[in-house]
N, C-alpha and C positions, 0 to 999 in steps of 0.2 A: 557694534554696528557692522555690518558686511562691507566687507569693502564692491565699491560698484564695479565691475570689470567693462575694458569695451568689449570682452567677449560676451557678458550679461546685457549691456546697451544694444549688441549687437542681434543677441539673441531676442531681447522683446521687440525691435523694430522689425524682424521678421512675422515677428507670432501677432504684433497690430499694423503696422502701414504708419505707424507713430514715425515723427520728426525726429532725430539722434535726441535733441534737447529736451524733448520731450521723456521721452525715452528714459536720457539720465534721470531727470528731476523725479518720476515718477519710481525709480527704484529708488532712490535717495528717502523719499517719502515709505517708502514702503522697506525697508531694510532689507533688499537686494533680492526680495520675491517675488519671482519674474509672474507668478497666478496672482497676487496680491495688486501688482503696480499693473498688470494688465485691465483688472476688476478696477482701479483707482482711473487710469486712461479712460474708460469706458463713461464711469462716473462723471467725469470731466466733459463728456463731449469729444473728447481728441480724437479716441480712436470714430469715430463716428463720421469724424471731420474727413479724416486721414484717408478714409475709404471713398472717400467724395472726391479729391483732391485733384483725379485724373480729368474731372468733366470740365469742358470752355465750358470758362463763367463770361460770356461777353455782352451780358446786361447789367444792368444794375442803375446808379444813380451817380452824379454830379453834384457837388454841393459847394458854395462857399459862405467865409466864413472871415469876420475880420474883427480887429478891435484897433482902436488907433489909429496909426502908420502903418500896419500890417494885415494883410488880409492872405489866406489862402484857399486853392482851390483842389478838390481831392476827389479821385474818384475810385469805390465800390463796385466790383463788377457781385453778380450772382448770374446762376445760368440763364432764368429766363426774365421777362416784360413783368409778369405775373408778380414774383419777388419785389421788386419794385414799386408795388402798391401793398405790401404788409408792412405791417406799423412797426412790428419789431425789427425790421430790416431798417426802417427808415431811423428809427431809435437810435441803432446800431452807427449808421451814416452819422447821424449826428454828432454820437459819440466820438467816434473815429477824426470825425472833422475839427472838435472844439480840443482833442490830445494833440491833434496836428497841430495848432494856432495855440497853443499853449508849450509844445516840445517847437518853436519859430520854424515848421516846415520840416523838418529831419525826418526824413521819410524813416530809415532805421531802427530809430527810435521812435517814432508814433508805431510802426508795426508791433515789434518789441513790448508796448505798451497793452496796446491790444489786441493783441491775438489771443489771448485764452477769449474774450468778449466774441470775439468772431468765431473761433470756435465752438465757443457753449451755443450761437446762432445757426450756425452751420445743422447743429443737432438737432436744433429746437424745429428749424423750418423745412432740414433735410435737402437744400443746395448747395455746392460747391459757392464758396464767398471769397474774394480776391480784392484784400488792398493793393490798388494797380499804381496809384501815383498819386504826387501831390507838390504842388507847384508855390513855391511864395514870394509875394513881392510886397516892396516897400514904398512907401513914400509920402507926402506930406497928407493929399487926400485920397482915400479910396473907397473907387466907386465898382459893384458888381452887375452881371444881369444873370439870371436863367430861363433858358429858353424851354420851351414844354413841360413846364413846371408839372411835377406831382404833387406835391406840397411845397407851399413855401420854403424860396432856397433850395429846392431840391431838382431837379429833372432831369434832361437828356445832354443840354449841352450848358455850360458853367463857363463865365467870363468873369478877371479881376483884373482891374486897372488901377494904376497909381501914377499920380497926377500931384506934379511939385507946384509950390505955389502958395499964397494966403490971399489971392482974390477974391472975392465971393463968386464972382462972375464963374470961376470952375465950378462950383457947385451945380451950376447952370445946367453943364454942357457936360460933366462925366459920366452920367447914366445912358447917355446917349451915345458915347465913344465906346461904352461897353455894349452895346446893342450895336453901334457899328462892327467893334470885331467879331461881333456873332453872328453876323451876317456874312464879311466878308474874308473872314480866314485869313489873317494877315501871318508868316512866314518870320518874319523879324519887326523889331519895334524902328530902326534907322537905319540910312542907307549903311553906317559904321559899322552895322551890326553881322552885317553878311560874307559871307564866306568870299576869297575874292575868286573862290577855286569853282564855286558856285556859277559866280560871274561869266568865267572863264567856260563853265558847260555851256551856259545862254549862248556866247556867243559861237561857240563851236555848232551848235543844235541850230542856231539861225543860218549861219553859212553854209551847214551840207544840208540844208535843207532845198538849196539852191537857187535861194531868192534874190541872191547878189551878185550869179553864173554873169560873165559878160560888162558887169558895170566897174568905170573906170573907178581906181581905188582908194581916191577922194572920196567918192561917193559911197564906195563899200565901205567906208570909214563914219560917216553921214548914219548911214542905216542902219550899222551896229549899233552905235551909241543908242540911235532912236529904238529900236528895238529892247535896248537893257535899259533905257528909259521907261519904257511901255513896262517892259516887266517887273521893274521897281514900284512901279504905281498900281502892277495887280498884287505883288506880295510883301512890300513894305509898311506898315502900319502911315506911319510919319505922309508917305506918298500916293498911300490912297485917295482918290477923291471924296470927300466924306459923304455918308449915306445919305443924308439928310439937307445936303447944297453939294453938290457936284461940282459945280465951281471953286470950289477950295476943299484944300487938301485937308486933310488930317489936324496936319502939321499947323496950319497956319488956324485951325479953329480952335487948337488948345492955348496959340500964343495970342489970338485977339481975347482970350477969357483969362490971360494974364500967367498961363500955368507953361508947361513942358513934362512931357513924357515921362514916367520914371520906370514902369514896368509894365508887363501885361503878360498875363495866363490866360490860355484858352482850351477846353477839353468839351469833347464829344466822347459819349459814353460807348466802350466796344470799340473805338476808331482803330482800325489795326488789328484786330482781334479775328483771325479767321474762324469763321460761323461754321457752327455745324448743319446740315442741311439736311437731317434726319428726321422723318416726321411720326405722327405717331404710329400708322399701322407698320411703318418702318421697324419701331422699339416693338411694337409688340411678335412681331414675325420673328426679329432676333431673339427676346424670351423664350418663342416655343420653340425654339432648335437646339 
């Protein structure tokens, strides 16, 4: 057998746009023939993939997924909306999701698992496909929501909550705590949970703001707290007022159903993801030049 050189790995990831690993594995298969393992990449989908690889993928889908104590949330991007309703994409999501919840969340390892799968995809439908994340939490019960579902379990934004407890009464009220953070985009699960350096910005952003200019410093003491109070109760989970009775918090609708907090995932698909804003007589003008 040939021995694989990195000047050989080197040389076929110039001649496809192949990943090093790729790269290796496919001389190794092919006995260090850079036209042979190229024709084998090709076969695979890789190289195909590899050439797609540059384009924002910032659609795709959300999905969760859970068995037990454990549930996780993961998200799929592909380039467009359109992706997002083929079946073999959603397949693929599936797949991706039930390797996640089976490898307990390790993103690393679920990628590692399947990426030849996303690749042979990537060929089949012809968009760039991007495993972007995948979030897991634990605990006694847990409940999901998805919001602008494409299919079942599937759509735009993906909520998992875990809810400690053996009351029935949580059963109750967790579907709906999950629909509350998809509503209200909670930042942390308790007030413990927050950065205190965070804290520290709020109130610096409140004071030059110059809403405290002139008042005696009792009182600037008064308004900060109220302030990082107010702000707790827009991005704490625990301190929100819940969607569904405003009158009580969060906090206190999971501890009259007998339960307490254990974790919570929330994803919106693309969030962060800067968009490209090219349209089509855009691509096709760049074509003819």
């Amino acid at each position: 057998m040939a021995e694989v050189t990195a000047k050989l790995i080197q040389q076929l990831r110039e001649k496809t746009s192949a990943g090093m690993m790729d790269c290796k594995k496919a001389l190794v298969e092919n006995n260090g023939d850079i036209e042979a393992a190229s024709d084998w990449l090709r076969q695979k989908g890789i190289v195909k993939a590899a050439s797609k690889s540059g384009r924002v993928a910032a659609s795709g889908l959300v999905t969760v997924v859970k068995c037990d104590n454990v549930g996780c949330v993961v998200e799929l991007n592909a380039e467009t909306d359109f992706v997002a309703k083929n079946e073999k994409f959603q397949a693929l999501v599936a797949n991706v999701a039930n390797k996640a919840l089976e490898l307990g969340g390790d993103f690393d390892a679920t990628l590692n698992a399947v990426k030849d799968d996303i690749a042979a995809t990537i060929a089949t439908i012809g968009e760039n496909m991007n495993l972007r994340r995948i979030e897991k939490v634990h605990g006694d019960n847990i409940f999901s929501y998805i919001h602008n579902a494409m299919v079942p379990g599937m759509g735009q934004i993906g909520v998992v909550v875990a809810i400690d407890g053996n009351d029935p009464k949580i059963a109750e009220i967790g579907n709906k705590i999950a629909m509350h953070i998809a509503a209200n985009k909670p930042e942390f699960m308790t007030i413990a949970d927050v950065d205190p350096k965070a804290v520290e910005r709020e109130k610096k952003v409140f004071i030059e703001s110059g809403a405290t200019a002139g008042k005696p410093e009792a009182v600037v003491e008064k308004m900060v707290q109220g302030r990082i109070n107010k702000w707790y109760a827009e991005s704490v989970l625990e301190e929100q007022p819940f969607v569904m009775d405003a009158s009580k918090t969060v906090k206190q609708v999971v501890a009259e159903a007998g339960g307490k907090l254990a974790g919570f995932a929330y994803y919106v698909v693309g969030e962060g993801i800067e968009k490209r804003d090219d349209n089509l007589a855009d691509e096709v003008a760049k074509m003819l030049n």
